[in-house]
N, CA, C and O atoms as a GROMACS GRO file, in nm:
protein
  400
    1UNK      N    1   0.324  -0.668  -5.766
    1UNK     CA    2   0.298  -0.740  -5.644
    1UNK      C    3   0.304  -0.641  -5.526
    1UNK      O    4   0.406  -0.573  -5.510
    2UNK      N    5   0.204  -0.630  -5.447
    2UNK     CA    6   0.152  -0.576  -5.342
    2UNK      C    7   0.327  -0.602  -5.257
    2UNK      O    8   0.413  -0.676  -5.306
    3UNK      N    9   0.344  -0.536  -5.148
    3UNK     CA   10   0.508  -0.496  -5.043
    3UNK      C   11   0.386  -0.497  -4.852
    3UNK      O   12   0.321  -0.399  -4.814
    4UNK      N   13   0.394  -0.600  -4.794
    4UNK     CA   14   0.388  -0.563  -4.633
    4UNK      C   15   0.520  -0.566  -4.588
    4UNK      O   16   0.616  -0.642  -4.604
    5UNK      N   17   0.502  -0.468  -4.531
    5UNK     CA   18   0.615  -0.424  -4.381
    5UNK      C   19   0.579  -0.424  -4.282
    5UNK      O   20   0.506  -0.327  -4.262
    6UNK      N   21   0.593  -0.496  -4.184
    6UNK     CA   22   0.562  -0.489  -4.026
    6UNK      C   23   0.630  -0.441  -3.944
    6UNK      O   24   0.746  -0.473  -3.973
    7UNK      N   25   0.630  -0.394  -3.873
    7UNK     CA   26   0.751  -0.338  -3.749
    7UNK      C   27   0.682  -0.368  -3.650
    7UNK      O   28   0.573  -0.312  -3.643
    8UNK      N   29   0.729  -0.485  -3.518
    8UNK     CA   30   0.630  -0.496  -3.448
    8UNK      C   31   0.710  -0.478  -3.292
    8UNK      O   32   0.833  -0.473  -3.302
    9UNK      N   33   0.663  -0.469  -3.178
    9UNK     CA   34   0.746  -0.422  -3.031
    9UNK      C   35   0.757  -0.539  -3.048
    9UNK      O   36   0.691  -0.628  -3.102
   10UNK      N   37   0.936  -0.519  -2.941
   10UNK     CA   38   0.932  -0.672  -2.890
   10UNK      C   39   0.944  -0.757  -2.859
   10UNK      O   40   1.036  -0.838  -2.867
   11UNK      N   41   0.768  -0.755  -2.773
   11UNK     CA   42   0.702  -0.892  -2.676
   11UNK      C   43   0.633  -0.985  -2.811
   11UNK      O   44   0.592  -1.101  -2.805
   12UNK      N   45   0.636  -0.922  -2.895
   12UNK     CA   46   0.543  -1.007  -3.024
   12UNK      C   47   0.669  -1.103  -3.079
   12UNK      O   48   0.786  -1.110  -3.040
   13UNK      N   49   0.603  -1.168  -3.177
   13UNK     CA   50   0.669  -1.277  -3.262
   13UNK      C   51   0.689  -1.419  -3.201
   13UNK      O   52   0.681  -1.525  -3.263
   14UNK      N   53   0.716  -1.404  -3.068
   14UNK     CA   54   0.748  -1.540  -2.983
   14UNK      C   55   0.636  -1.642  -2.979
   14UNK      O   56   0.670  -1.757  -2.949
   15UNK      N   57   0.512  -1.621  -3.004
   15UNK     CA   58   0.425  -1.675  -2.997
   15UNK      C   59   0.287  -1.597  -2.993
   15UNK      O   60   0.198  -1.607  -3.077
   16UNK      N   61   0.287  -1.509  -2.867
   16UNK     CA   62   0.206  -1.375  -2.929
   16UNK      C   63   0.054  -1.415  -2.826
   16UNK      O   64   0.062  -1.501  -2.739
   17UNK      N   65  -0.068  -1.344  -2.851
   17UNK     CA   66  -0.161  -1.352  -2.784
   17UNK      C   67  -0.213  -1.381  -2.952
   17UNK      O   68  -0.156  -1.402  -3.060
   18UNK      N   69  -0.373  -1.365  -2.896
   18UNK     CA   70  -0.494  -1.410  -2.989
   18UNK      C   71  -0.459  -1.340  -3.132
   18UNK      O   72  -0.450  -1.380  -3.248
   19UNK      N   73  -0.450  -1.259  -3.088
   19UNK     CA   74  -0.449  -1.117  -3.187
   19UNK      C   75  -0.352  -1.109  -3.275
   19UNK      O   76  -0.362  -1.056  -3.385
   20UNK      N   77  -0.184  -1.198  -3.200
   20UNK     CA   78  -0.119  -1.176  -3.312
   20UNK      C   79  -0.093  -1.262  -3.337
   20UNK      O   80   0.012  -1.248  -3.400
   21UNK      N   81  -0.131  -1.421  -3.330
   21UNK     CA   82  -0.168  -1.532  -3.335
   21UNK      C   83  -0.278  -1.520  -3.499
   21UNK      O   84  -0.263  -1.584  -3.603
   22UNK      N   85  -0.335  -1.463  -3.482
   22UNK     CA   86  -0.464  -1.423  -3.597
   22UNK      C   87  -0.382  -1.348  -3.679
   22UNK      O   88  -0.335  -1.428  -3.760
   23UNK      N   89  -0.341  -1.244  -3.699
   23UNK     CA   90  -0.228  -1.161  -3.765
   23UNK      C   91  -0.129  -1.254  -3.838
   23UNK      O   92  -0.103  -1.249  -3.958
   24UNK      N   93  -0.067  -1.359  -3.729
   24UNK     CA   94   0.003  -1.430  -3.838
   24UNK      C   95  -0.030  -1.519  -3.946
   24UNK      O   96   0.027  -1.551  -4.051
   25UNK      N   97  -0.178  -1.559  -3.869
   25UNK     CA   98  -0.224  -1.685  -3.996
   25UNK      C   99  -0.265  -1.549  -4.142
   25UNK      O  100  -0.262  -1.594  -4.256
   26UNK      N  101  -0.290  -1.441  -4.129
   26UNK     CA  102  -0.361  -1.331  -4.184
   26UNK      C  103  -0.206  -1.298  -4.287
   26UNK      O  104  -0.190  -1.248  -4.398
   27UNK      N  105  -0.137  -1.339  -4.214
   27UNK     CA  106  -0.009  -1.289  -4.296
   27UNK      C  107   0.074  -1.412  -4.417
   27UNK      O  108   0.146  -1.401  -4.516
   28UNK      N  109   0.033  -1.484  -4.365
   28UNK     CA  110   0.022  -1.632  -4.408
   28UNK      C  111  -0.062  -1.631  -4.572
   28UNK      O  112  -0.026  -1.654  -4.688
   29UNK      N  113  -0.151  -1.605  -4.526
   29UNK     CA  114  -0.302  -1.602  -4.622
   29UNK      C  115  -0.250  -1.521  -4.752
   29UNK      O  116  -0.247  -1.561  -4.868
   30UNK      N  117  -0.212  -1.403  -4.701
   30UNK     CA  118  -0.131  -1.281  -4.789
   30UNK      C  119  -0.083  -1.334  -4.878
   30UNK      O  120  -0.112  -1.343  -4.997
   31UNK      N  121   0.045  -1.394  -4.779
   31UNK     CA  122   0.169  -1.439  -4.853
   31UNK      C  123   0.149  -1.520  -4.963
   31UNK      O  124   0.223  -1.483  -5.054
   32UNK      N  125   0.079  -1.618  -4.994
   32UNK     CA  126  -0.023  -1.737  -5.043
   32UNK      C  127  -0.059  -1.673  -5.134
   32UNK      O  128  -0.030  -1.714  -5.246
   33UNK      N  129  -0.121  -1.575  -5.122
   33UNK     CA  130  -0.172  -1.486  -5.246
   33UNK      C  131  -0.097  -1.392  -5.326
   33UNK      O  132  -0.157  -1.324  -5.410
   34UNK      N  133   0.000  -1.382  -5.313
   34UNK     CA  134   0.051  -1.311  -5.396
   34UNK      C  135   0.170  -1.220  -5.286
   34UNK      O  136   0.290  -1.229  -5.312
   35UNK      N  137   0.130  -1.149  -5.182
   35UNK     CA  138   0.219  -1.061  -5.112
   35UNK      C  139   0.334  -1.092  -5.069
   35UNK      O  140   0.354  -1.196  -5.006
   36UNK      N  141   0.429  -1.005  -5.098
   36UNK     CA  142   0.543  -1.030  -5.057
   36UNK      C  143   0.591  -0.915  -4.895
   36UNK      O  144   0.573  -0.795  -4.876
   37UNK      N  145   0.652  -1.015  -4.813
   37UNK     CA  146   0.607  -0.941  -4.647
   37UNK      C  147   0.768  -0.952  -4.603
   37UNK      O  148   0.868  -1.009  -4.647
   38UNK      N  149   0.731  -0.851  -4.474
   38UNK     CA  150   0.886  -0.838  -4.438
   38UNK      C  151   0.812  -0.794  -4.301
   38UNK      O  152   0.715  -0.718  -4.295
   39UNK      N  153   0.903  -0.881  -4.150
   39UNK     CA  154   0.835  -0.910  -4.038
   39UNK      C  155   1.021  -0.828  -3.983
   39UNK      O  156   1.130  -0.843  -4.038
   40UNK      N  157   0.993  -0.766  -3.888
   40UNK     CA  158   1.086  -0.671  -3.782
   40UNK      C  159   1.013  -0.668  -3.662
   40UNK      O  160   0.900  -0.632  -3.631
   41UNK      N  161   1.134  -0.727  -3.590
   41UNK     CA  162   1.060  -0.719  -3.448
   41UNK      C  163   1.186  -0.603  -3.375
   41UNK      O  164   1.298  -0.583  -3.422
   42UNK      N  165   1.141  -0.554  -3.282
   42UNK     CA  166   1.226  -0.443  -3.254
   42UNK      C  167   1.360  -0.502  -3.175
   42UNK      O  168   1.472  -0.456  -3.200
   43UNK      N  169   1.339  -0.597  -3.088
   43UNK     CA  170   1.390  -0.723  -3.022
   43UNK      C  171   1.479  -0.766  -3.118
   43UNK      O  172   1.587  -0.710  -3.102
   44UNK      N  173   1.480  -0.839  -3.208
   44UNK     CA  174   1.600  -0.882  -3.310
   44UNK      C  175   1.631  -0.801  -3.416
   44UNK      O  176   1.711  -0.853  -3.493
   45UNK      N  177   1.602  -0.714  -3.441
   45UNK     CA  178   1.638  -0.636  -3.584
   45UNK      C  179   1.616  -0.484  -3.489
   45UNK      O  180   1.499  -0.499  -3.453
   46UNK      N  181   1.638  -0.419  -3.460
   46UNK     CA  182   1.652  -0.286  -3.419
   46UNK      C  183   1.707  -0.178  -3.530
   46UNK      O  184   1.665  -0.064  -3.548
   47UNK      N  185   1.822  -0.252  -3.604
   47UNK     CA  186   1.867  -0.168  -3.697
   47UNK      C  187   1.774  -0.157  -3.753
   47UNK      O  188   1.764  -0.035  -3.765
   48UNK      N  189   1.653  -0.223  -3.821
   48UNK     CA  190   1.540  -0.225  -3.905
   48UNK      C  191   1.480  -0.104  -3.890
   48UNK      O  192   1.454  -0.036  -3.989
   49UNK      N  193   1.459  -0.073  -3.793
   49UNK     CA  194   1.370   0.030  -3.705
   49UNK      C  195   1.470   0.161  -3.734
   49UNK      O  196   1.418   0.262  -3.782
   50UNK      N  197   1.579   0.160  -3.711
   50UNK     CA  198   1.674   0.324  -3.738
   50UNK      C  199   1.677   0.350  -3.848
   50UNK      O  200   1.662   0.469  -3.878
   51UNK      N  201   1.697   0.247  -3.959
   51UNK     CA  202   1.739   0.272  -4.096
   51UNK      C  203   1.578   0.328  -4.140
   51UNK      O  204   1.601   0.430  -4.206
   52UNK      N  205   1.488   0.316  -4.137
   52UNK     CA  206   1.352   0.332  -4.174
   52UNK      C  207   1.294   0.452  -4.117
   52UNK      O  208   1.239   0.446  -4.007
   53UNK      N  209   1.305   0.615  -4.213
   53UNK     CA  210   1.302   0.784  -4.164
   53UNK      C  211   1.137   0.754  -4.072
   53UNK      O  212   1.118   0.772  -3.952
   54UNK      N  213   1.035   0.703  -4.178
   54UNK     CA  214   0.903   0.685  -4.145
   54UNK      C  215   0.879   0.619  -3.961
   54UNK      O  216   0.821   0.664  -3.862
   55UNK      N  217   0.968   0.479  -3.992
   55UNK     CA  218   0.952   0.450  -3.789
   55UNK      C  219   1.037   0.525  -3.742
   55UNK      O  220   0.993   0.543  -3.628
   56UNK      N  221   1.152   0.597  -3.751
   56UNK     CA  222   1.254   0.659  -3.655
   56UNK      C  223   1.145   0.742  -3.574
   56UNK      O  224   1.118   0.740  -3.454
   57UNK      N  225   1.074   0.835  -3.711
   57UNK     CA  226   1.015   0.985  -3.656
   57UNK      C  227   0.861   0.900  -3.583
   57UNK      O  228   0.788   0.978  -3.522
   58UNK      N  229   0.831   0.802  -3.587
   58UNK     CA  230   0.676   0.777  -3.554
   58UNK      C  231   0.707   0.738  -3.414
   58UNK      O  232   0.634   0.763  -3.318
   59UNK      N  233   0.841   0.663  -3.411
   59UNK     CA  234   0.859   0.622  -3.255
   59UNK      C  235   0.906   0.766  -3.142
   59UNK      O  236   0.864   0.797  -3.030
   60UNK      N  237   0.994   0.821  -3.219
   60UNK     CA  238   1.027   0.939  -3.195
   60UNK      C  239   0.919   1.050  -3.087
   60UNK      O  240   0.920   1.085  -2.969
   61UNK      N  241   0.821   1.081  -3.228
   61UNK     CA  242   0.709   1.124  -3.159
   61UNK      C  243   0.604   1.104  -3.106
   61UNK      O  244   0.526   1.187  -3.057
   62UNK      N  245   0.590   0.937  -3.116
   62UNK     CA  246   0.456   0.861  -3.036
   62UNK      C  247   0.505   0.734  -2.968
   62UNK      O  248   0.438   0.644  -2.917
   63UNK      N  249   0.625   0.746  -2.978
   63UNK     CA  250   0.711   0.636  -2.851
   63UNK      C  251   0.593   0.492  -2.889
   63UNK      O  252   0.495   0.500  -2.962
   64UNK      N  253   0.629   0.395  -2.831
   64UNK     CA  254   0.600   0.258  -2.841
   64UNK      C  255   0.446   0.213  -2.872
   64UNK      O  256   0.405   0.106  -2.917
   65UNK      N  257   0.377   0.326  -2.834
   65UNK     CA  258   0.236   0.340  -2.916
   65UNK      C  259   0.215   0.320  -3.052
   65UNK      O  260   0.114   0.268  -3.099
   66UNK      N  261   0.332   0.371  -3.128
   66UNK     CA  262   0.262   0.338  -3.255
   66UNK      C  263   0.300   0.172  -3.301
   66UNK      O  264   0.245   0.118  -3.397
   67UNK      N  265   0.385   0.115  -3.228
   67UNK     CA  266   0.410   0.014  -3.295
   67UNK      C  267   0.283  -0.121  -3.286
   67UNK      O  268   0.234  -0.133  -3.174
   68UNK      N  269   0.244  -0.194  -3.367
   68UNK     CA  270   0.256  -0.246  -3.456
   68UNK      C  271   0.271  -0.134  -3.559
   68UNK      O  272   0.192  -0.041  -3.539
   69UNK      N  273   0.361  -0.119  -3.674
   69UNK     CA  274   0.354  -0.026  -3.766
   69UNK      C  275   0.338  -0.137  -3.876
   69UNK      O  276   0.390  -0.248  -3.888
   70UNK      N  277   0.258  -0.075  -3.945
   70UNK     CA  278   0.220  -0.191  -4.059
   70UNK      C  279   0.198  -0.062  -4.227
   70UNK      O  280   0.124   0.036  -4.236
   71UNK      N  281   0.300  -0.119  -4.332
   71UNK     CA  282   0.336  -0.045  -4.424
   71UNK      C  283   0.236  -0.152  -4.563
   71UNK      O  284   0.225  -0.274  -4.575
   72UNK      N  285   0.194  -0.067  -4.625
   72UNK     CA  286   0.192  -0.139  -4.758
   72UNK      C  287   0.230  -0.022  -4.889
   72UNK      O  288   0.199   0.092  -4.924
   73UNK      N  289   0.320  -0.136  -4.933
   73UNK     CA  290   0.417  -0.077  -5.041
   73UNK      C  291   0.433   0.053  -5.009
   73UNK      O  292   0.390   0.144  -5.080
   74UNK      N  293   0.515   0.074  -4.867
   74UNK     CA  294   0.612   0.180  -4.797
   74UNK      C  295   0.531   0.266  -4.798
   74UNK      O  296   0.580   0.367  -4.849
   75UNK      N  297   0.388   0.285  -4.754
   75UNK     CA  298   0.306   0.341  -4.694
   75UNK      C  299   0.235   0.328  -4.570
   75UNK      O  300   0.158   0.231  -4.580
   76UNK      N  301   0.225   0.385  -4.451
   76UNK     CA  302   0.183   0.343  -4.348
   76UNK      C  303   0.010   0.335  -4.344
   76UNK      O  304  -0.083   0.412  -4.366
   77UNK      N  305   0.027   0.196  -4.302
   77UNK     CA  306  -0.151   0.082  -4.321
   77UNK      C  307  -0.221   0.115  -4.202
   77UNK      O  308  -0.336   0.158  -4.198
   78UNK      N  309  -0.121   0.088  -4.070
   78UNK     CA  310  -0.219   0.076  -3.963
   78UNK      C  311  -0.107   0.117  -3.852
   78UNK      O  312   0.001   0.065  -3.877
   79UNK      N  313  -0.107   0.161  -3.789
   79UNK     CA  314  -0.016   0.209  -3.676
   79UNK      C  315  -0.079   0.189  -3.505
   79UNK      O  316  -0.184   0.240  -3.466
   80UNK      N  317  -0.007   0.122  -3.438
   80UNK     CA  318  -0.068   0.105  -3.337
   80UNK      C  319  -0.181  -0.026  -3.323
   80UNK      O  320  -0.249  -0.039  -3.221
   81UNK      N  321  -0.188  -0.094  -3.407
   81UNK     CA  322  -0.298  -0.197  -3.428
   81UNK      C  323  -0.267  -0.327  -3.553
   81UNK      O  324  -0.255  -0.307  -3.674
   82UNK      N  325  -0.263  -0.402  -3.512
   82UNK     CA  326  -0.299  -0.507  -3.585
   82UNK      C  327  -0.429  -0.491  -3.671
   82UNK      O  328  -0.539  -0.501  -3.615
   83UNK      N  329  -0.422  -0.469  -3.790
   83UNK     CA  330  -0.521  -0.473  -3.906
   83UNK      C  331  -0.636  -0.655  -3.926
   83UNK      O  332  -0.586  -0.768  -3.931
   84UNK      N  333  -0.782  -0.621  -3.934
   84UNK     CA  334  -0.822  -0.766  -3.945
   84UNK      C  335  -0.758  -0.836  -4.127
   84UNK      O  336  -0.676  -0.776  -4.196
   85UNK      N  337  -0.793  -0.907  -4.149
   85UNK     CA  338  -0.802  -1.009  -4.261
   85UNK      C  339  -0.897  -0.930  -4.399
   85UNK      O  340  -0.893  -0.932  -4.522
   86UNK      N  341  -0.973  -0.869  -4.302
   86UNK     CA  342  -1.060  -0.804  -4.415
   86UNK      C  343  -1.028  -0.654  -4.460
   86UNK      O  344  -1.071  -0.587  -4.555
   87UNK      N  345  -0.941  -0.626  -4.362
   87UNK     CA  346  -0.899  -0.454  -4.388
   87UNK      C  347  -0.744  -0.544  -4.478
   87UNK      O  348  -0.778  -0.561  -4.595
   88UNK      N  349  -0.651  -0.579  -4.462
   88UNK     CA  350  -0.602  -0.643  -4.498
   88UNK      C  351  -0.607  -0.678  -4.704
   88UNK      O  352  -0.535  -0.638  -4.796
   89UNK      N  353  -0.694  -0.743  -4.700
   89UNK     CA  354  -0.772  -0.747  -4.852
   89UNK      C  355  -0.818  -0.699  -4.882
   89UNK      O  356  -0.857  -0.739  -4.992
   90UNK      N  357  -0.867  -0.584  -4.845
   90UNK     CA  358  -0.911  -0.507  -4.916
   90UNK      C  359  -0.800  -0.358  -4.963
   90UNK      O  360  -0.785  -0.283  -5.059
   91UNK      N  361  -0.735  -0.384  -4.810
   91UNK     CA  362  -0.609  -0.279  -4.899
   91UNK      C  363  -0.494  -0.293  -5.005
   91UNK      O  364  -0.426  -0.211  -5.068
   92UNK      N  365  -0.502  -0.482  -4.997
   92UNK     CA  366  -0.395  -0.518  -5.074
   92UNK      C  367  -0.480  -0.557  -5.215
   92UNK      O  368  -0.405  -0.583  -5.309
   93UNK      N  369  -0.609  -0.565  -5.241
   93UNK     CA  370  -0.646  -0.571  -5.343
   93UNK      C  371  -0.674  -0.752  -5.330
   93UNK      O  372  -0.624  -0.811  -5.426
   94UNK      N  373  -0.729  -0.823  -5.250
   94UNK     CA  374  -0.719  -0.963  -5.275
   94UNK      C  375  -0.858  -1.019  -5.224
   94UNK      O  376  -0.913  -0.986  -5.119
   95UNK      N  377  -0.895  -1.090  -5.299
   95UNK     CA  378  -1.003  -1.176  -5.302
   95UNK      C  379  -1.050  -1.254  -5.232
   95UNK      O  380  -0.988  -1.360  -5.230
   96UNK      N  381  -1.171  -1.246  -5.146
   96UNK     CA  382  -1.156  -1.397  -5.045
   96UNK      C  383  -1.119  -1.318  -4.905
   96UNK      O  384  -1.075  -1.401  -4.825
   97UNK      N  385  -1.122  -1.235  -4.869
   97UNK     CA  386  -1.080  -1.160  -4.777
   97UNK      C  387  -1.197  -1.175  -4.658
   97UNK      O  388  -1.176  -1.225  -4.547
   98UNK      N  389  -1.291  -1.135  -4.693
   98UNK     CA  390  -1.429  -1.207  -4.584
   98UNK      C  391  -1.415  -1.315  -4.528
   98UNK      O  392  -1.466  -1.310  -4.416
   99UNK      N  393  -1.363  -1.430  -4.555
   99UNK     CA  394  -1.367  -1.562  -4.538
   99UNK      C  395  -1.247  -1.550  -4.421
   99UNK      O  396  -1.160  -1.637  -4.421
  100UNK      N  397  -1.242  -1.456  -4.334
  100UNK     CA  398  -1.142  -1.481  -4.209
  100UNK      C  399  -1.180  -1.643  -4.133
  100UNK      O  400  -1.115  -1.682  -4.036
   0.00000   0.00000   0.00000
């Protein structure tokens, strides 16, 4: 089974704009299918963010830019961006992914 990690700044999670409004139903969809996900907002989980060498050094050296950090199976997916539905399925290997 496919692993998302999100690390997101944070103004996100509370409700969010379009984008991460879309992201969540996208994460939703995932989940449904098989993925198993893990959501960190920097705002309530901070420790999340220190314990993790990969965000320490990304924030470190690209400060709040890189975050959205988005991992699949503890590889970094997308940094700085919310990934669509279709990049999404196709990196996690899932079917139906067009149909955003």
């Amino acid at each position: 089974m496919a692993k998302l990690s999100v690390f997101e700044p944070p103004s996100c999670c509370g409700g969010g704009n379009d984008t991460e409004l879309k992201f969540k139903a996208d994460l939703e969809w995932a989940q449904q299918n098989g993925v198993d996900i893990e959501r960190f907002s920097l705002a309530a989980q901070p420790a999340a963010f220190a314990e993790n060498t990969t965000v320490k050094q990304l924030l470190d050296t690209d400060g709040m830019d890189c975050l959205p950090l988005i991992f699949v199976n503890d590889e970094v997916f997308a940094k700085g961006t919310y990934p669509s539905r279709t990049e999404l399925g196709e990196k996690l290997g899932l079917a139906g992914a067009e149909a955003e």
